[in-house]
Every structure is written in structure tokens, then in C-alpha cells.
N, C-alpha and C positions, 0 to 999 in steps of 0.2 A: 280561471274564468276571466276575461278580459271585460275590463272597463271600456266603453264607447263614451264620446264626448256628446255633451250637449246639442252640438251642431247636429252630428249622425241622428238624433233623436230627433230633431224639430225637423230632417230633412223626410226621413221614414214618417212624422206625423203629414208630412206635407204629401207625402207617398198617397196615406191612407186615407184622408182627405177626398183626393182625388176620385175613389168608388170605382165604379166597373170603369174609366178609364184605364185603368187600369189591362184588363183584359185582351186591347190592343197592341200590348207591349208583349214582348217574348219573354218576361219575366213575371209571372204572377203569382198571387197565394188568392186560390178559394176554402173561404174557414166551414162553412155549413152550417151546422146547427151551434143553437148556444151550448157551454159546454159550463162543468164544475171545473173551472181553474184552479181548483187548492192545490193537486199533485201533477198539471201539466194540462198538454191543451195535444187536439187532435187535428188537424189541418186537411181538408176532405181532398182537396189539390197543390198542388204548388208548381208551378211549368220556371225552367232557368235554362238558360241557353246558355250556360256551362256548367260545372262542379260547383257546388257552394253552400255555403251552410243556412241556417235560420235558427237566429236569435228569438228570444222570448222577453219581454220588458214588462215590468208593471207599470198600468197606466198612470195609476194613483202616485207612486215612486219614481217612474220612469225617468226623470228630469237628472237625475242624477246619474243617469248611464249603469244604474243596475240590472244583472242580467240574470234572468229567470232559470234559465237552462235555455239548451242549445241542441242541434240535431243535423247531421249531414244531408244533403241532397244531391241526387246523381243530376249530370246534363236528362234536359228531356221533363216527361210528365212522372213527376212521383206523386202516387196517392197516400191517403192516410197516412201521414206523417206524424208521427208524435212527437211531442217535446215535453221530455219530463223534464220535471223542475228540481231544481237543489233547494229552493225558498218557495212556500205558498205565496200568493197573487194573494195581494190586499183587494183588488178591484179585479177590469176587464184589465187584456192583455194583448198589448203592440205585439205580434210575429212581424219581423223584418227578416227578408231574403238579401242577403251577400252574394255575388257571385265575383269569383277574382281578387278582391281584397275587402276587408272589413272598414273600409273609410268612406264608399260610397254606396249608400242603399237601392237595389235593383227592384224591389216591391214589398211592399207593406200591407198588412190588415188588422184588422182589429177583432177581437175575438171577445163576445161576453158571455159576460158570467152567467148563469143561470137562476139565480136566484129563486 
């Protein structure tokens, strides 16, 4: 499992931040409903305009570049996308989309918990 730096995280939080601007970008994740993050998270869409993975981050821990589980995505619109986890989520949870290398983040969302 790969450690990401701080920076990668504050840049993805700055991703998610952003909101449906997001959606003007050929890189997106749509999460959908709230979900039970203890064993992983479901992602209703995710669109990359190449090959690339999606990280999972605990909000609450995230600061430290820990990483939840992880999941491939093809070029193009993949749906329902899971991401199981190797660690339950203390909180809600950062999904960051990679495409090409793991050092700059392509889009981000936030994913809550259901309580």
C-alpha cells in the first residue's frame, strides 16, 4: 500500500472542495448515496480520461497519507466502483482519482458515513 504525502491530500481536499465543478472536468467521481464505510465505499460513477486508480482516505486520519483501500479504473465512464478497505474509516471518506501517476490528483469526493 503506498503512503501519499500531505501535499497529495490538501491538493485532493482542494479537488473536493470544489463540488460539481468538478463535473466540467473529464475527470470525475459521482459518490451517490451515503454509504456504511466500515468495509469500503461504492462510487455510483467515476469518468478519467485514461487508466487510473482510486485511492480511499480517512477523513478523520487522512492527514497522514493513510490509505484505505484502493481500486482500478478503466479510460472512460466506469460505474459502481467499489473500494474495499484493508482498515475501517473512523469517519467519512476522501475517494481521490489518479490518472498517470499517483503525485497529482485528477478528482476527488467525499463520501459520508451513514450514520
Amino acid at each position: 500500500m503506498t503512503i501519499h504525502s500531505m501535499k497529495t491530500i490538501a491538493a485532493a481536499t482542494l479537488l473536493a472542495v470544489a463540488g460539481s465543478a468538478a463535473f466540467a472536468d473529464s475527470n470525475y467521481i459521482k459518490v451517490g448515496e451515503a454509504q456504511n464505510t466500515n468495509s469500503g465505499v461504492t462510487l455510483e460513477l467515476v469518468r478519467a480520461e485514461a487508466n487510473g486508480m482510486i485511492y480511499a482516505y480517512d477523513i478523520k486520519t487522512g492527514t497522514d497519507g493513510k490509505v484505505l483501500g484502493s481500486a482500478p479504473v478503466k479510460a472512460g465512464t466506469n460505474t459502481h466502483v467499489r473500494v474495499n478497505f484493508d482498515t475501517p474509516a473512523m469517519s467519512d471518506v476522501l475517494t481521490v482519482l489518479y490518472v498517470g501517476d499517483t503525485t497529482n490528483p485528477a478528482a476527488s469526493a467525499r463520501v459520508q458515513e451513514n450514520n
